[in-house]
C-alpha positions as CSV (number, residue, x, y, z in Angstrom):
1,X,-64.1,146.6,67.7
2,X,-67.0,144.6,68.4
3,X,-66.9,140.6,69.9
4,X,-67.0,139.1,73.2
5,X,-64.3,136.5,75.2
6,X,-65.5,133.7,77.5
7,X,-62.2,132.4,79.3
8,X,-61.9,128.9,81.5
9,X,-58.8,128.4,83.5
10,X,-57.5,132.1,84.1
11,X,-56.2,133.3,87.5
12,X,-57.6,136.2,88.8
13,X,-54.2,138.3,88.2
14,X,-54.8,136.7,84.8
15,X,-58.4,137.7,84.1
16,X,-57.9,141.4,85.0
17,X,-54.4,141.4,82.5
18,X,-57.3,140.7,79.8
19,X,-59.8,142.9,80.4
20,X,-56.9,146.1,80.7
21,X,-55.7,145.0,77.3
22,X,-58.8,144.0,75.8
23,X,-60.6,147.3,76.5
24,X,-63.8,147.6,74.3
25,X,-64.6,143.6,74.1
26,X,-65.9,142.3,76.6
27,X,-64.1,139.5,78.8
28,X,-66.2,136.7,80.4
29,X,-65.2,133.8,82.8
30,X,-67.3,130.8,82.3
31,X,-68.1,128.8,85.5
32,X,-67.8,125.5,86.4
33,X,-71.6,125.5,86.7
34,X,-72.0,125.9,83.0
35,X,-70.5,122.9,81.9
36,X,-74.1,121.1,80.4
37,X,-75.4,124.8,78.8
38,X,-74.6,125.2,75.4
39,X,-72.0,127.7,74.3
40,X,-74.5,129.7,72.8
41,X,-76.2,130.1,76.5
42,X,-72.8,130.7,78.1
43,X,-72.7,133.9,75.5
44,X,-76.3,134.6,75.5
45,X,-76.3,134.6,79.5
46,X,-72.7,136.1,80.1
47,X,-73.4,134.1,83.7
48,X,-71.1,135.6,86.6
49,X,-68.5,133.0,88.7
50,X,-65.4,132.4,88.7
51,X,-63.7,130.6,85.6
52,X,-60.4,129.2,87.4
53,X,-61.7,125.8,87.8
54,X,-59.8,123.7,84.9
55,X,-56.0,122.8,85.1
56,X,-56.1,124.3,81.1
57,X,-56.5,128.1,79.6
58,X,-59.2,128.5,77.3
59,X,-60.2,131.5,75.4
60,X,-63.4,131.4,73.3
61,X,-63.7,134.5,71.0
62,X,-67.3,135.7,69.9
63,X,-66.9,138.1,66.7
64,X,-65.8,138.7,63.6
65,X,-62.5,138.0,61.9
66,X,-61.1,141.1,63.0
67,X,-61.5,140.5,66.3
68,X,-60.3,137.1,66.3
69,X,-57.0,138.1,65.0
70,X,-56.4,141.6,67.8
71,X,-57.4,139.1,70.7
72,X,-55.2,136.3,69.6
73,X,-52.2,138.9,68.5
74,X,-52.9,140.9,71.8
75,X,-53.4,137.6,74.1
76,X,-50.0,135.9,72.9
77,X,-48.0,139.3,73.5
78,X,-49.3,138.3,77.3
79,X,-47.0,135.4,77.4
80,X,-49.8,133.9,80.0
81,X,-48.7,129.9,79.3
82,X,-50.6,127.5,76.9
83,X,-53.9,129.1,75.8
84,X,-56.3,127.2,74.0
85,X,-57.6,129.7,71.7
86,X,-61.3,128.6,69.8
87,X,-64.0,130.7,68.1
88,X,-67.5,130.3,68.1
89,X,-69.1,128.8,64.8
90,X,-73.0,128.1,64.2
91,X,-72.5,124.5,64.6
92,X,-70.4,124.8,68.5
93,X,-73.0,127.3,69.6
94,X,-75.6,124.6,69.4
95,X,-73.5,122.0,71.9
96,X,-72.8,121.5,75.5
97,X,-69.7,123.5,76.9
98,X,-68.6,119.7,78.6
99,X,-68.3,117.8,74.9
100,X,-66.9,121.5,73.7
101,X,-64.2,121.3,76.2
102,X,-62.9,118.0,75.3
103,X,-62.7,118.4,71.8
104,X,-60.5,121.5,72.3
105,X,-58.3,119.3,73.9
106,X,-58.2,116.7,72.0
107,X,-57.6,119.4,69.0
108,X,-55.1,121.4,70.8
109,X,-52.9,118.0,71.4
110,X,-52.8,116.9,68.1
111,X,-51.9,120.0,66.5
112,X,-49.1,120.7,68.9
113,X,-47.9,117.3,67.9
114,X,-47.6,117.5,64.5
115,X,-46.0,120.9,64.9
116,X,-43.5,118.9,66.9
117,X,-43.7,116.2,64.2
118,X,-43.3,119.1,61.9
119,X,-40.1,120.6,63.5
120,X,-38.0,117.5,64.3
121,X,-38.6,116.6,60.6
122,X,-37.2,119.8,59.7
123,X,-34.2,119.4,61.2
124,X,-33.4,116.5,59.0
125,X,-31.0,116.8,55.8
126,X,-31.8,113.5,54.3
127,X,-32.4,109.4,53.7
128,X,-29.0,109.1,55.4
129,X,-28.1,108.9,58.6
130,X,-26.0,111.6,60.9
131,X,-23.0,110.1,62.3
C-alpha cells in the first residue's frame, strides 16, 4: 500500500503506536515551524521536529482511496482520543498549513454538531411532547 501520513498533535507514545501499525506508509510529524509552508511542501520536504505542539490531533493522509480508508479503519481501532482525520486534494496542497489548520477545525466542529443535532433528533417520537 502506497501513501504517506503527516500527524500534528501526537505524543510521542502516540506517534510510535502509528508507525507499528502503519507499517509500509510512512508516518510524518509536522512541526510547529511549518505552519506558513504549503501542505504540499510539508509532503514534498517530509521536514523532521517534533509535531506535539497543538492541543488537537490531526492526521493528514497522502494517497489513494485505499489508503485513506486502512489508515482511518486502522487509526480509529487505536482509540487515541479526537482525531481530525483530512486528505490531501490538489486545491489544499496549494495553501498554507496555518489557514489549513483552521479550517479543519472549524470543519471538524460543525460536523460533530450536527451529528449531535442528528442524534438528539433521533431520539424523538414526534410533534408531541414527552410527559
Amino acid at each position: 500500500m502506497e501513501g504517506e501520513v503527516f500527524i500534528i498533535g501526537f505524543s510521542g507514545e502516540e506517534v510510535e503506536l502509528l508507525r507499528s501499525a502503519l507499517l509500509g506508509i510512512g508516518v510524518h510529524e509536522i512541526p510547529k515551524g511549518c505552519l506558513d509552508w504549503t501542505l504540499g511542501e510539508v509532503i514534498e520536504k517530509k521536514p523532521s521536529g517534533r509535531g506535539n505542539w497543538h492541543e488537537r490531533k490531526f492526521l493528514v493522509i497522502h494517497g489513494d482511496n485505499e489508503t485513506i480508508k486502512f489508515v482511518i479503519s486502522k487509526v480509529r481501532a487505536m482509540k487515541l482520543g479526537r482525531v481530525i482525520f483530512v486528505s490531501t486534494t490538489p486545491i489544499s496542497l496549494g495553501r498554507r498549513l496555518d489557514d489549513l489548520i483552521r479550517e479543519w477545525i472549524e470543519e471538524d466542529e460543525y460536523f460533530r454538531a450536527f451529528r449531535e443535532m442528528k442524534r438528539k433528533a433521533a431520539g424523538r417520537k414526534g410533534p408531541y411532547l414527552e410527559v
